[in-house]
N, C-alpha and C positions, 0 to 999 in steps of 0.2 A: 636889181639884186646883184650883190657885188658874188664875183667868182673866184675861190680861195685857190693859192699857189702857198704851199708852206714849205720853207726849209729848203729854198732853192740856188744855187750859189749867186753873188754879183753877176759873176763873169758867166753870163747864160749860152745857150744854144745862139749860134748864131754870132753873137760877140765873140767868145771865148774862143771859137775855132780860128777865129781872126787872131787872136791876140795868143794865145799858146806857144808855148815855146815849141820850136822846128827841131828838124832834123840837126842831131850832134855830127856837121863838116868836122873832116880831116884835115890835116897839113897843110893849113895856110895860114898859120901863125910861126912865127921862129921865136926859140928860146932866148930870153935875154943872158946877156954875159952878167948882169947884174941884180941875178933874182930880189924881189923884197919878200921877203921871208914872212908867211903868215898873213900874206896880200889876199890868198886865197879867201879867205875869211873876209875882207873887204870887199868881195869881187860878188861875193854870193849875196851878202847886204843888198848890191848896186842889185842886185839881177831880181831881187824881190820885192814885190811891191811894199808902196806903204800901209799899214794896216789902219792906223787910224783915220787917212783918206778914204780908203775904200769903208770904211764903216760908213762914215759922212757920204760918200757916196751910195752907198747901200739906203740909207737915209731917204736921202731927196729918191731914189728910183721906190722905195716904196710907197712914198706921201704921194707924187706923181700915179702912180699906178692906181692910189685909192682914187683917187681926182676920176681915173678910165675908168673905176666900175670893176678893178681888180684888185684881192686882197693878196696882197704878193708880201710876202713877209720872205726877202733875201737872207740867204745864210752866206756871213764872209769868208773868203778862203784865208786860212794859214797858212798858204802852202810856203816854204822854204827853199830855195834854191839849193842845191847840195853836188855844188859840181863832182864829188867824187860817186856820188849817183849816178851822176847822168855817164858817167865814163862806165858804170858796170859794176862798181860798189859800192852799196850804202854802207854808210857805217854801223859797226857794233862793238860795243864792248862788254866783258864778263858780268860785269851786274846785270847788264840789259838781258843775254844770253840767256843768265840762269833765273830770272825771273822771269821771262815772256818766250824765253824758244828763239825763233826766228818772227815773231809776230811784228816786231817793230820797222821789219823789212819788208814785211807783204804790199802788195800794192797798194796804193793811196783811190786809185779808182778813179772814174772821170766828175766833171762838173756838170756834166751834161746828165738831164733825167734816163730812166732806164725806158727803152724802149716799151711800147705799149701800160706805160704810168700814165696816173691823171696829170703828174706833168706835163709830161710830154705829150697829151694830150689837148693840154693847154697852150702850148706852144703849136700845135697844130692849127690854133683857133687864128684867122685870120686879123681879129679884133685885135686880141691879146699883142701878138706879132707887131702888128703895126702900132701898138699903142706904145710896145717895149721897146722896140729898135726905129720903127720908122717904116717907109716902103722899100722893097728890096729892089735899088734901084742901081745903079752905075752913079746919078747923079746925088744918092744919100751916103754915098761909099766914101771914107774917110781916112787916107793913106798916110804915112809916114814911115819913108824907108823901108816901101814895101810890107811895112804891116797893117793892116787896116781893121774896121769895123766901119759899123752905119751909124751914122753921126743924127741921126732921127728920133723921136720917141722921148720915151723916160732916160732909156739910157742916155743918149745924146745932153739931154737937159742937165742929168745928173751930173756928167762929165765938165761942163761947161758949169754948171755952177761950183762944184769942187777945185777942178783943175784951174778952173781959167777958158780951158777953150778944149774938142775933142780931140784937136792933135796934140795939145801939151799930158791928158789924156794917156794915148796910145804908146806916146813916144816915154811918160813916166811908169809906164805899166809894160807892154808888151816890146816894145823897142829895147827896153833896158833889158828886160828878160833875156830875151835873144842874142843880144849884141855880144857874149860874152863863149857860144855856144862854138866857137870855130877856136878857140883858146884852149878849150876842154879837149877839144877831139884833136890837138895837134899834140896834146902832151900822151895822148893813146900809143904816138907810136913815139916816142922817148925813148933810149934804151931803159932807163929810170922806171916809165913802167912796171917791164916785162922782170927787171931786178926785183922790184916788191913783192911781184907774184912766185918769185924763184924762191926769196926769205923764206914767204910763207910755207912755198912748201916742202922745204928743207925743212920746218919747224912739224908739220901735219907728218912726215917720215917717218918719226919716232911714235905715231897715234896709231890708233885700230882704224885710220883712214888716210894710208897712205896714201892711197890711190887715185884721193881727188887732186885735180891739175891745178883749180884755182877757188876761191872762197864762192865762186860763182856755181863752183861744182856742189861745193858743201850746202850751199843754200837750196839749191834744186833737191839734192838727197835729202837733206832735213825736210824739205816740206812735204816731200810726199812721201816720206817714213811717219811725220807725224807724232803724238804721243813722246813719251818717253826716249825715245830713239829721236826726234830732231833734237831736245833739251841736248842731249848729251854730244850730238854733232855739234848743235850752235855754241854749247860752251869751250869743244873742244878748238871751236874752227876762231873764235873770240879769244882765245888764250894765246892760241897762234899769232893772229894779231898782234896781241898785247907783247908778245917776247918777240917779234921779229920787226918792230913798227911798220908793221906795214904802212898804216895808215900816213901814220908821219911821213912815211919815204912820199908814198901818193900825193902829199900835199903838196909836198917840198918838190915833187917833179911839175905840178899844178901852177906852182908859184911861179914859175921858169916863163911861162907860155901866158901867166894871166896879166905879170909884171907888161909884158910888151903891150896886151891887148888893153889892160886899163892907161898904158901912157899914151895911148894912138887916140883914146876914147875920153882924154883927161875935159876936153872943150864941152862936150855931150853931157860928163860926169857930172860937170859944174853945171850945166842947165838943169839937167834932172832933177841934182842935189834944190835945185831954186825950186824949182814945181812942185816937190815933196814935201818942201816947208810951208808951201802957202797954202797946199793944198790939203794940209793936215790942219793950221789952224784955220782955215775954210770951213772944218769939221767941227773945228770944236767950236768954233763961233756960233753953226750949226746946231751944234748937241747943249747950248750954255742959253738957247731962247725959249 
C-alpha cells in the first residue's frame, strides 16, 4: 500500500539544508571602478535556479518514489533570489502597498515540513529517508565547493537524469545560489547604502512617522499595528521609496560589488549557464513522452 507525501517542496529535509542559501559574509568583495549598471538583475537570474529543470526534476523524484511504495507528489519552489532581500529590503512599491499592506513582504517560510506534520512524519520513516536521498552516509555525501547533499535515492537519480550527474546538480542549484552572497554583504557597508536609507528618511520627515530610522523600522510597525494602520504605514513608507529612489540608489550600490563578483565567477557562469540548458530540455524531452 503506497504512503501519500502531498504538496512537498523538491528541495526536501535533508537536501535542502545542504543546498540553502548561507549566511550573507561581509567585506570581501571590492567595488568595481566600472559598475554594469542593472547587473544586479542578472546576478539574481544566475543565483536561481532553473524552474523548468527542477520541474523535470520533480518529475522523475516522483515516478521514482512511486516505484518505493511512496506517493510523493513534490511541490516546486519559485523561489527568486532578490539580493536587496537578502541585505534587509524587500522591495515595495505603492500599488503593492495599497493593495496588500505589508503582506508581499512577509516571510516566504521554510521548505522544510512543519514539525510534528504527517510530513514530517514521513520523513522520520526510515524507508521513506533512504528511498528519498539514500543512507546518511559520508560515502553518499556529494560536494561541490563545499555545498553538498546525498547523491543516493530518488533524489540522486533525479538529479543525474535531469542534470547530467549530482554535482553538475548542486553546483547549478545550490552553488550558484550562494556564490553571489559575499557581493551582497560587501555592498552593506558602501557609503551608498547607508545614503538610501538617509533619502528615505529625510522623505518619512515630512510623515506622521518620522521616527522610523529605516523601511525596516516601518515594516516591523506595520505588521504588528496590523489593520488599517499598517495600509497606511506600508503606503506611506512605498511612497518614500518611490520619491527618494531608494530602491534605485540600492541597486545601483548592488551593481558596484555584483559587477566584480560576476566577472571573478564569468568561467563558473558559463558552466552553469551549459547545465541549465540541457538540463531544461532533459525536462522537456521528459514532459513531451
Amino acid at each position: 500500500m503506497k504512503r501519500t507525501l502531498i504538496g512537498l517542496a523538491v528541495l526536501a529535509v535533508g537536501a535542502a539544508g545542504a543546498l540553502a542559501a548561507s549566511a550573507i559574509p561581509g567585506g570581501s568583495i571590492t567595488a568595481s571602478s566600472s559598475p554594469v549598471s542593472g547587473i544586479t538583475a542578472q546576478a539574481q537570474a544566475y543565483a536561481t535556479a532553473d524552474t523548468a529543470a527542477e520541474a523535470g526534476r520533480g518529475t522523475v523524484i516522483k515516478e521514482c518514489m512511486a516505484a518505493a511504495g511512496f506517493n510523493l507528489v513534490p511541490a516546486i519552489s519559485t523561489h527568486k533570489v532578490d539580493f536587496s532581500a537578502n541585505i534587509g529590503f524587500k522591495r515595495l512599491d505603492v500599488a503593492t502597498a495599497k493593495a496588500s499592506g505589508y503582506a508581499s513582504l512577509g516571510p516566504t517560510g521554510s521548505h522544510e515540513p512543519a514539525e510534528g506534520s504527517p510530513e514530517s512524519l514521513m520523513f522520520a520513516d526510515p524507508a521513506f529517508e533512504a528511498a528519498y536521498m539514500g543512507p546518511n552516509t559520508e560515502d553518499n555525501m556529494v560536494k561541490v565547493n563545499g555545498t553538498g547533499t546525498r547523491g543516493g535515492g530518488c533524489g540522486g537519480e533525479a538529479a543525474r537524469q535531469i542534470y547530467g550527474s549530482v554535482e553538475n546538480y548542486i553546483l547549478a542549484t545550490g552553488v550558484a545560489m550562494n556564490s553571489l552572497n559575499a557581493a551582497a554583504g560587501s555592498a552593506m557597508s558602501d557609503p551608498g547604502f547607508q545614503k538610501a536609507i538617509g533619502s528615505w528618511t529625510s522623505c518619512m520627515a515630512a510623515s506622521p512617522y518620522a521616527n522610523f530610522g529605516s523601511p525596516s523600522d516601518a515594516l516591523t510597525a506595520g505588521q504588528s499595528a496590523g489593520g488599517q494602520t499598517e495600509f497606511k504605514i506600508a503606503v506611506t513608507d512605498a511612497t518614500c521609496r518611490e520619491q527618494s529612489n531608494f530602491q534605485g540608489q540600492l541597486d545601483a550600490v548592488l551593481d558596484k560589488y555584483l559587477t566584480t563578483r560576476m566577472q571573478q565567477l564569468e568561467p563558473e557562469i558559463a558552466k552553469v549557464t551549459e547545465i541549465r540548458k540541457q538540463a531544461a530540455a532533459q525536462a522537456a524531452a521528459l514532459n513531451s513522452k
